[in-house]
C-alpha positions as CSV (number, residue, x, y, z in Angstrom):
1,X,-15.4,14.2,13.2
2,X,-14.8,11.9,10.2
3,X,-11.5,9.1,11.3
4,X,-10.3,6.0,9.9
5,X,-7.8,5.0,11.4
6,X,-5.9,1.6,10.1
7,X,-3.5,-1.0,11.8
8,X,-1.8,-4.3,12.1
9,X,0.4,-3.9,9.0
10,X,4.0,-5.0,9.1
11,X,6.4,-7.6,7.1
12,X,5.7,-11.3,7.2
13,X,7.2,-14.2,5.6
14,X,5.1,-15.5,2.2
15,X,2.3,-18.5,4.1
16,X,1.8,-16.1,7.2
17,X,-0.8,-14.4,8.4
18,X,-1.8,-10.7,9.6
19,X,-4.6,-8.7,11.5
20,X,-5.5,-5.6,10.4
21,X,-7.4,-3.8,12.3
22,X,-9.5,-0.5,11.6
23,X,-11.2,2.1,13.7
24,X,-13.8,4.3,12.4
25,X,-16.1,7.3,13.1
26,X,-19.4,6.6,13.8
27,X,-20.0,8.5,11.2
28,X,-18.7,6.8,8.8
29,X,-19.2,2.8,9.9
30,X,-23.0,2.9,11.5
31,X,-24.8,3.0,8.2
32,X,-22.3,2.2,6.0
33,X,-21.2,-1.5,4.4
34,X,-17.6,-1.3,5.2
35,X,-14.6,-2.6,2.5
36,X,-10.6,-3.2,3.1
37,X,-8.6,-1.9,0.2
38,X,-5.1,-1.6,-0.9
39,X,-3.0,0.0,-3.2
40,X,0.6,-0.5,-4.5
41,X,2.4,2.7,-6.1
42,X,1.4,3.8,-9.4
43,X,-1.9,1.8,-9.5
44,X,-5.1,2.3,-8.6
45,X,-6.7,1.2,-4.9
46,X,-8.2,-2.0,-5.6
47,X,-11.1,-3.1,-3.7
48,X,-10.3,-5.8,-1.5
49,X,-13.2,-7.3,1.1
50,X,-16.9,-6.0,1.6
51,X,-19.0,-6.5,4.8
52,X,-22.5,-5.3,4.6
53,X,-23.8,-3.8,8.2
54,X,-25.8,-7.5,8.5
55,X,-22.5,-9.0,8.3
56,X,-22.9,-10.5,4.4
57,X,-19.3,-10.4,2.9
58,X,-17.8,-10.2,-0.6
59,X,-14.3,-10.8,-1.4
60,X,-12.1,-10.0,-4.8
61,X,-10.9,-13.4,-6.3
62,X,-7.2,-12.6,-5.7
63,X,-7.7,-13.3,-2.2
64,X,-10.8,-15.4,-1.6
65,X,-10.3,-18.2,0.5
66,X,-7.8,-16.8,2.4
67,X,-9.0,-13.4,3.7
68,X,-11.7,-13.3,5.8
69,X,-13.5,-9.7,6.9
70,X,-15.4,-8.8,10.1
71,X,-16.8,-5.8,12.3
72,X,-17.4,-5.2,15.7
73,X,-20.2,-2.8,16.0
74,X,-19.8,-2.2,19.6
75,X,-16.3,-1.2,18.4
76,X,-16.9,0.7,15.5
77,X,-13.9,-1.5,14.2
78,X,-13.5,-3.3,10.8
79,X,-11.4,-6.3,10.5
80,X,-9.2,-8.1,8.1
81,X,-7.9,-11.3,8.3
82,X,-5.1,-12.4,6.2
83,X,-4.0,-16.1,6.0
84,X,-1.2,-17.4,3.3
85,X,-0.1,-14.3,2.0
86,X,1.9,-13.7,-1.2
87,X,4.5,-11.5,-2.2
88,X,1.8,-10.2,-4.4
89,X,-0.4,-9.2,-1.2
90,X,2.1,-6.5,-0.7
91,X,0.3,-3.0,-0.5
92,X,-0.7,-0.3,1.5
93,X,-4.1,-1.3,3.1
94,X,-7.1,0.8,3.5
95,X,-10.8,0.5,4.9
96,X,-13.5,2.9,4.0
97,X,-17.1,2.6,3.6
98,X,-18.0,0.7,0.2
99,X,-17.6,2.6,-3.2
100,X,-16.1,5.2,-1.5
101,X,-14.0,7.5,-4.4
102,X,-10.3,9.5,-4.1
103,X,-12.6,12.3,-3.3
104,X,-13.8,10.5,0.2
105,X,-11.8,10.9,3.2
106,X,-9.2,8.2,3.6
107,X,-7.0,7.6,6.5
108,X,-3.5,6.7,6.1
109,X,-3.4,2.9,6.2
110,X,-1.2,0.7,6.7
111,X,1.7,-0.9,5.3
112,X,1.7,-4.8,4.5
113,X,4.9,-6.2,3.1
114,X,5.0,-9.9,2.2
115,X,8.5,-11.3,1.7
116,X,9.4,-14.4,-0.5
């Protein structure tokens, strides 16, 4: 059975931090390089982090340097780590295997609201 299922979301001050956390089939995250997205209404998901099975990671310039992405094998569970956010951080947040399209199973991710 395919699942994503995301977490940690919530509303935090501009300069905090959040965990997300998400939990996938093994379907989906034991051959797959894994990626945290996000997308605000009326725009398109923009790619966020990437983490390769070895554990190599890419990140989009918005938010390099202050987003850091990990996995737990053993866990089947992708990670997000999200130090000084913005306002502009604000988005729903989403994890999927990389390059995955609106055509792929997503779950229903989770809601980060940064306040100024």
């Amino acid at each position: 059975q395919v699942q994503l299922v995301e977490s940690g979301g919530g509303l935090v001050q501009a300069g905090g931090s959040l965990r997300l956390s998400c939990t996938a089939s093994e379907s989906i995250f034991s051959i797959n390089t894994m990626a945290w997205y996000r997308q605000v209404p009326g725009k398109q998901r923009e790619l966020v982090a990437v983490i390769t099975s070895g554990g190599s990671t890419t990140y989009a310039d918005s938010v390099k340097g202050r987003f850091t992405i990990s996995r737990d094998h053993a866990k089947n569970t992708v990670y997000l780590q999200m130090n000084s956010l913005k306002p502009e951080d604000t988005a729903v947040y989403y994890c999927n295997k990389f390059l995955a399209t609106p055509l792929s199973y997503w779950g229903q991710g989770t809601q980060v609201t940064v306040s100024s």
